[in-house]
Structures are given as structure tokens and as C-alpha cells.
N, C-alpha and C positions, 0 to 999 in steps of 0.2 A: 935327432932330438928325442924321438919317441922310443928309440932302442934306452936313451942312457935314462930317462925317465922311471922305463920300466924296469931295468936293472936296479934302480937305486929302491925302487918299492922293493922289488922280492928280496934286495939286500937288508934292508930295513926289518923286512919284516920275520927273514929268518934270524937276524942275530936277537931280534925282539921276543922271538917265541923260546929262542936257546936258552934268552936269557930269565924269561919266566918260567922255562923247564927247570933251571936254577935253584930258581928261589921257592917254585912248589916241591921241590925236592928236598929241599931244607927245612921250609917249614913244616911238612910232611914229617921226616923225621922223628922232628921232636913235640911231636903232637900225640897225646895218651889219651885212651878210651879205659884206664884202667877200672876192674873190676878186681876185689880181692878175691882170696879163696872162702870158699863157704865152710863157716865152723859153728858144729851144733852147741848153743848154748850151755843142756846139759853135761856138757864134756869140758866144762872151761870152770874148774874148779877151783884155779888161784883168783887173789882179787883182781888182778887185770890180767887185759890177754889184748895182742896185737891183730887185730884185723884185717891189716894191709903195710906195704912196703914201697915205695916206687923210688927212682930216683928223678928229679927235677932240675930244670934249667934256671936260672936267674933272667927276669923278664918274662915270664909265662904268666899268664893270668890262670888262676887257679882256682879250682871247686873241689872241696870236700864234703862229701855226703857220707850219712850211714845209710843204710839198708836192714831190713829185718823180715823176715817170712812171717810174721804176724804183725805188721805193720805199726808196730809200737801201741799196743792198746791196752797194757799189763799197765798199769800205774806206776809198776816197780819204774820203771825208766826213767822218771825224770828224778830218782833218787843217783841214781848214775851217773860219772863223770865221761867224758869224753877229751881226750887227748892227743894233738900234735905235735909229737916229736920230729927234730930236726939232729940225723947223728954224726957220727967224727968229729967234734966230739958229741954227746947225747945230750941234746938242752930241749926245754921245753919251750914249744914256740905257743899254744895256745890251750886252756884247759875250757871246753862248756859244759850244760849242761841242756835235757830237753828241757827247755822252758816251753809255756804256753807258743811265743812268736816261732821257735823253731817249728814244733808240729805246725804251723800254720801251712808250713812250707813244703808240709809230706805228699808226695806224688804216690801214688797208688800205679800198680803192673800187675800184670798176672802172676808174677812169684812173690809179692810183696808189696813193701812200700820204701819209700828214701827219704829223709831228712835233712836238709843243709847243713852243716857244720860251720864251713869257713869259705870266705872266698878272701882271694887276695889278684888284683890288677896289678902285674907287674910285680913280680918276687922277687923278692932281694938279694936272695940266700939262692944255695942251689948245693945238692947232693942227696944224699937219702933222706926219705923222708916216712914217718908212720904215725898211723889210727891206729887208736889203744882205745880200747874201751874198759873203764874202772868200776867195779860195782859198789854197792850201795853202803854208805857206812854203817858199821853192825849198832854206833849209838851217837847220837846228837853231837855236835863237836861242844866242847867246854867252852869254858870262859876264861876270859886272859887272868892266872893267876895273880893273885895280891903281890908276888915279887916282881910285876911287871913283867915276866916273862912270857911269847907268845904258848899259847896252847900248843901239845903235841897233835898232833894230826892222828885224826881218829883213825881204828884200824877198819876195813873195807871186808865185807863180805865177799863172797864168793862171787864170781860174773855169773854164775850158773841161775843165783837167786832172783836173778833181771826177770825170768820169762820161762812159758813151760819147756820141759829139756828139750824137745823137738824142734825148737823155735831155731834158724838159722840167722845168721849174720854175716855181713861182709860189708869192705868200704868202697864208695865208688871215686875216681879219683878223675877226672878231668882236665889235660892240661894244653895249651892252647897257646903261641906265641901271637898275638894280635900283628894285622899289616901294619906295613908303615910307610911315609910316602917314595922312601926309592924303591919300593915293589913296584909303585906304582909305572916307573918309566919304562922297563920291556912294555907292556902292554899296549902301553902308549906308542910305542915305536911303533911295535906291530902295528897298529890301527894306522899309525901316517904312512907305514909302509903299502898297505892294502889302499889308502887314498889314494896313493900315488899311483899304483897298480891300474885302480881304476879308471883316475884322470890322462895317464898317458894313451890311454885307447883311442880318446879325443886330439890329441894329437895328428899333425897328416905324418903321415908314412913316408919315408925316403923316397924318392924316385929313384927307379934301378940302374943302375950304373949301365956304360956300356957293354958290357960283357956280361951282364942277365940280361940286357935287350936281344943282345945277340942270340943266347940262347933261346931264348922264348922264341924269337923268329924261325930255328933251325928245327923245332919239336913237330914231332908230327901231329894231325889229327889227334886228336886222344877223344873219350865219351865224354859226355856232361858230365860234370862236377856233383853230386851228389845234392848240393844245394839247388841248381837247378834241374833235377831228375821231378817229373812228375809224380802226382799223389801216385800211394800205390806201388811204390816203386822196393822193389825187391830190399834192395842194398839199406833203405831204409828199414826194416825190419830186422833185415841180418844185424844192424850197428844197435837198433835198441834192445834184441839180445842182448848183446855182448854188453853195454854199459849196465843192463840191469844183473846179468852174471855178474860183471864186477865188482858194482856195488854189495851183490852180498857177500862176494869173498871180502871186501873189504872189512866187513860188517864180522864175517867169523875171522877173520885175522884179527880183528880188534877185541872181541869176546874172548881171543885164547892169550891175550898178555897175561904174565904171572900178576897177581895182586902187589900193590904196592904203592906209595905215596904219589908217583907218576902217571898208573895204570891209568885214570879219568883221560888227564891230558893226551896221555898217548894216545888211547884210543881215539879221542878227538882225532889228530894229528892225523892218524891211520889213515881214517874215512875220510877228511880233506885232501891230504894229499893221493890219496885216490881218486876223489872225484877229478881233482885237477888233472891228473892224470889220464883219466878216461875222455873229459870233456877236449882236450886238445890235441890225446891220442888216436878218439874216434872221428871226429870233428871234418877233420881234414881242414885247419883253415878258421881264421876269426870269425870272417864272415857268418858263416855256418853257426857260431855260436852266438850268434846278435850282438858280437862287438862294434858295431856302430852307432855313430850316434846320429838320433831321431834329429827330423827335423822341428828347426824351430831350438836346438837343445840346451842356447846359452840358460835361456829363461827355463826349459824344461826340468831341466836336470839340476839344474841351482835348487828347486822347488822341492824335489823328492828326496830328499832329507828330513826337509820338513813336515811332508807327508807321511815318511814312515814314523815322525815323533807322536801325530795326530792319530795314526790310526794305532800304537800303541795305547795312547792315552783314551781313543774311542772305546777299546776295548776292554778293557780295563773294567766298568761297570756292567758289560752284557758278561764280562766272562763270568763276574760273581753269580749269575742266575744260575749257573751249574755247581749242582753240589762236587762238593769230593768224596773219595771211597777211601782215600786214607793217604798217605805220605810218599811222594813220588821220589826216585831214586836223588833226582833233580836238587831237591828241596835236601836232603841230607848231605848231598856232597857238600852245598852252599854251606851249611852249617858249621865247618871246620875254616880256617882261615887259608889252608892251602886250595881248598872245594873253591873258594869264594875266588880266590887268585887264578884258578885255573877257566873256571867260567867266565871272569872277566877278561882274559884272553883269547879263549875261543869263540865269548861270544863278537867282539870287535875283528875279530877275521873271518870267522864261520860266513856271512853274509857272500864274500869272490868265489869260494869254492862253489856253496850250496847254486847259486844262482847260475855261475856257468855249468854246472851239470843239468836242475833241476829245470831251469827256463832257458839253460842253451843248448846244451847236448839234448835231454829227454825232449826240451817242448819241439824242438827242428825236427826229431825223427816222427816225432807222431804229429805233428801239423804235414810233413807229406804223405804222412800214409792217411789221415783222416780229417784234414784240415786244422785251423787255428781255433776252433769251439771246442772239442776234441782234444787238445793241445795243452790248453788254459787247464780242462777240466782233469786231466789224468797227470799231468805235470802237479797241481794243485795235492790232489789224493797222496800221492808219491811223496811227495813232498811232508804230508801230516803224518803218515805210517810211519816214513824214517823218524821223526822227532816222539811217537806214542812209547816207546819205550822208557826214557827218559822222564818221560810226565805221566808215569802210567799212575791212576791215584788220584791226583790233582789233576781233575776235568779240567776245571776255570784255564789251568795255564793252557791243556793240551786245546780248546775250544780257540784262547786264543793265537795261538801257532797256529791251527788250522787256517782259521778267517785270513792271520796277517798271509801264509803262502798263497789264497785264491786272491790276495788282492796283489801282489808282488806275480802273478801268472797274469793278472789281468793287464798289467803293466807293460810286458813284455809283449803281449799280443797286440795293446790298442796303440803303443809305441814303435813298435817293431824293434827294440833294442835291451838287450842284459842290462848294460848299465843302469839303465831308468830302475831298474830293480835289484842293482847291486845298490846305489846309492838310497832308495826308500829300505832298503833292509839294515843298511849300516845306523839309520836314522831311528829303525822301530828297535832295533839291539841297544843303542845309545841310549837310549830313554830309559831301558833298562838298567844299563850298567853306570849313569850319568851319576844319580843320588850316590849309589858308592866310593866313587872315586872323587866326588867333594866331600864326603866324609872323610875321607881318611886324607888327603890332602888339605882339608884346611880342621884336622886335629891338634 
């Protein structure tokens, strides 16, 4: 029972993860950070001049901004038109101008500043698309002639007239396909795959058949098993080398993927199925990695879910007392919809990997070489350094990753089992990714 339990978790939760490698690769894709080319004002001598070009999907939610190297402070500029063009054929899909509420909306950078244009949730249209900036009309439009016909449209000064000649310009273009709810279901697999991972450990074990009894009776002597070698004990040291060597290979194997809409995920991926790796390749043995469960654990382990929701939510208020120094890698992936899709995957699995390496491989070799105080505390450390990269920037988050690994260490030690600490970490990750995935499910 507890073999086909455990097969149907890792099945679960690799077809879950293939299938959010999918869809962060698609969304990815067609996700634009576009910036135009930079054209000096004084060099833009007809009445309009194209700023930018991109081509766009139908369904993307979309942001058009200007930009200007003197942050639009000349007054000429809100005599100026601003233009999105839609081609093949070339129609006009929106003309504005700066009014008072757009400069509202100016963000200030060290090269500049940027102005909103247009957004549009969910595009209609899709193929090329361009920012035209039109300069200023050289005199007041007329009034509708006495034959009722409309006024010819007045002729437009030069773009050059906008701002002094040095003043640069360019369009920012932002383009974004928002989740939707069957994104949502890899993820979800994954995570009942990982439940199930978890829960079949609780499970008893086959009894061995006649013919591993037999064996087992026929084997010689052999030494203690590593689990029960005394503190101190050589073999112990030699293993948490070698898990912490692999851990950093894993770490530069993950650092040298080529860039690209996957590369987040991947690397995730890398460094878990690493750690798995290490934890069951050094290990020798479940046991060894506090695959058991504590006593008392019907009630125990039901409980640690909800303790890792509480000590998310505890944390939460202590973490704001730390300032941040500025915007953690973390906080930008989330920014994009693929960033946000990938995080909600890794974060709902990350919890089996991190815990059988971090509180089962690392805390076993240093609880014999220096006891379970010792264990708690350098397992804990271990544990916040892997995650400081990520949150470098953003104290509040990395303050609370720290707290939640010494309280998921303390777990393992006062317990004696990974579980108790796989299942409170799947519960403090949950809390996190919970608000997301009822947003966009009940959208």
C-alpha cells in the first residue's frame, strides 16, 4: 500500500510540475518588457515621429506609457498629441493628449520620467502595434464652417518644437497575458502529489517477503548503520561534506542555465531535485532521514498545517519592523504572471525537498556529530543563507523565512520526525500562495 501511495504522489506531482513548466513557458513567451529606441527630439523634424513598434497577442492586458529625459516639464507637451496605431491595415486605435490627470501619473527614474497613455485588460486585436508622438499645432483649430462642413485639421508643427533638442524620448510598452483558472490545476496536482508523498510515509511498510527474510538471515555481520554510529562519528562528517559540496553544485548548475522564460523554474527544479537526491542518496535509509512518525501523530500531524498557517500569519507583523534596502529578486519574478505561476508551484512543493535535506539529511549528520541543540541551530542557519539570495533587499520576507526554518528545526528535534516539518511548512507556504489561487479561481 505504501509503495503505490508513494508512486502515485511522485506521479502526480511530476506530470504537475511538466505541466506548469508548460504553461510558464508560454506565458513567458509572450510576456514584453518592451522599451523603444531612444530618439533625440531635436532630430525629429516632421510633425510626428513613431517612438516605438511591437507586435501584441489578443488577450494581454496592456500598458502604454511615454517616457522623456526631461520628465515632461516644457509646457509645450500637453499641446502634443499622442497616438496608437494598430497596422495591416493602419487604423487608429487611440489619440490623447498630456492633460493635467495623465502627468499625475508620471514616475520619476534616474534617466527620466514616464507617463501613462493607455491600458487596455484583455486586447482585442493583436499584430503590430505603435506610439506616435504628433507635435503641437502651428495655430488653433477653426470653427466649423457656415457650409457645415467639418474644419480641416490644423497643420502640426515640428515634434522637435515639444522640448529642448537634447531632450530624449521613447515608449514603454508592457505586455502581460493575466492567469486563468486551468493554470491553476498543474500546481494543484503537484501539491496533492507532495501530500501524498508525505502521507504515505505514515503508512506501515510491507513485511518482506520470504526471500528477503532469507537473505537478511544469510548476511554477515556488517558495522552499525550510520544512524546508530555514535556522536562524533567519522562517517558523519564525511556525508555532510558531501551533502553540503552538492548542494553548492547544485546551486552553480542552477546559476549557469541560459536566461529565459523557464530559467526561475528550472533552477528551482535543479536545487530540489538535488536536494532529493542527496537526502536519499546520502542517507542510507528513511529512517535516517526522520521518516517516521512521532508518537501520538494522528493528532500531531493533523495540527502542523495549521501551525505552519499561524506562524505565517505570526510573522507577518514582527517581519514589517525590518526595513528593506530595496526590491528582492523574489518580489520581481512575482511581478510577471509567469514569475507568479512559477512561485506558486515551487512554492507548494519546495516544503518535501527542503525538509528531507535540511531537517533530514543535514540535521542527522550534525545531531551525531554534535547533538540535537547543535542540529536545530546550524540546520536553521543553513537553511536562511539558501533562501538570502532570493530575498536579498526585502529584510521583512528574508527575517521571515529565517524565524519560519528555526521553528520547522525545532519541530524536527522536539518531534523526532521530517514530517511534522514537512507538513507545518506545506501550511506556512499555503498561507502564502492561498489568497492567490482564490483570486484567480473564483475570477
Amino acid at each position: 500500500m505504501r509503495r503505490a501511495v508513494l508512486a502515485i504522489g511522485a506521479l502526480a506531482c511530476v506530470v504537475g510540475l511538466v505541466g506548469t513548466l508548460a504553461d510558464v513557458g508560454r506565458l513567458g513567451g509572450e510576456e514584453q518588457d518592451y522599451r523603444g529606441p531612444l530618439l533625440t527630439v531635436g532630430e525629429l523634424g516632421e510633425p510626428s515621429a513613431s517612438v516605438g513598434r511591437l507586435r501584441l497577442v489578443r488577450g494581454q492586458s496592456v500598458s502604454f506609457s511615454l517616457c522623456s529625459t526631461d520628465a515632461f516639464v516644457s509646457g509645450a507637451w500637453k499641446a502634443a498629441s499622442f497616438a496608437i496605431y494598430h497596422h495591416d491595415p493602419t487604423e487608429l486605435v487611440l489619440r490623447v493628449r498630456l492633460d493635467d490627470d495623465r502627468l499625475a501619473t508620471l514616475r520619476q527614474g534616474p534617466g527620466g520620467g514616464c507617463v501613462d497613455l493607455a491600458r487596455a485588460d484583455g486586447l482585442s486585436g493583436e499584430g503590430e502595434f505603435s506610439v506616435v508622438v504628433e507635435g503641437p499645432p502651428r495655430e488653433p483649430q477653426q470653427a466649423e464652417g457656415s457650409d457645415g462642413a467639418a474644419p480641416a485639421a490644423a497643420p502640426r508643427a515640428a515634434v522637435s518644437a515639444l522640448a529642448p533638442a537634447d531632450t530624449q524620448v521613447w515608449a514603454h510598452v508592457t505586455a502581460l497575458r493575466p492567469l486563468t483558472k486551468s493554470e491553476m490545476g498543474p500546481p494543484l496536482l503537484a501539491w496533492v502529489g507532495v501530500l501524498l508523498l508525505t502521507l504515505g510515509w505514515l503508512l506501515r511498510a510491507p513485511a518482506p517477503s520470504a526471500f528477503e527474510q532469507l537473505a537478511a538471515a544469510e548476511e554477515p555481520d556488517v558495522e552499525p548503520a550510520p544512524e546508530d554510529a555514535p556522536p562524533g562519528d567519522a562517517s558523519a562528517a564525511r556525508t555532510l561534506a558531501l551533502a553540503l559540496t552538492g548542494l553548492l553544485i547544485a546551486f552553480g548548475v542552477s546559476a549557469a542555465l541560459p536566461p529565459g522564460p523557464l530559467t526561475p523554474m528550472g533552477a528551482a527544479l535543479v536545487l530540489f531535485v538535488g536536494q532529493l537526491l542527496l537526502a536519499f542518496g546520502l542517507a542510507r535509509g528513511a529512517p535516517a532521514l526522520g521518516l517516521a512518525a512521532p508518537a501520538r501523530w494522528p493528532l500531531l500531524l493533523a495540527a502542523m498545517p495549521f501551525l505552519g498557517v499561524a506562524l505565517r500569519l505570526g510573522l507577518a507583523p514582527l517581519s514589517r519592523l525590518v526595513p528593506s534596502t530595496g526590491v528582492a529578486p523574489i518580489e520581481h519574478l512575482v511581478s510577471a504572471p509567469s514569475g507568479l505561476l512559477t512561485m506558486l508551484a515551487i512554492g507548494l512543493v519546495a516544503p518535501f525537498a527542503e525538509e528531507l535535506f535540511f531537517r533530514g539529511l543535514l540535521f542527522r549528520q550534525v545531531e551525531r556529530l554534535r547533538g540535537p541543540g547543535w542540529a536545530t541551530a546550524v540546520s536553521a542557519v543553513l537553511f536562511a543563507l539558501v533562501h538570502a539570495p532570493q530575498a536579498f533587499g526585502a529584510w521583512p520576507s528574508f527575517v521571515s523565512v529565517a524565524c519560519a526554518g528555526a521553528a520547522f528545526s525545532l519541530l524536527r528535534w522536539r518531534t523526532g520526525s521530517t514530517l511534522s516539518g514537512i507538513l507545518a511548512h506545506l501550511g506556512y507556504n499555503g498561507a502564502i500562495a492561498l489568497p492567490v489561487l482564490v483570486s484567480i479561481l473564483t475570477r
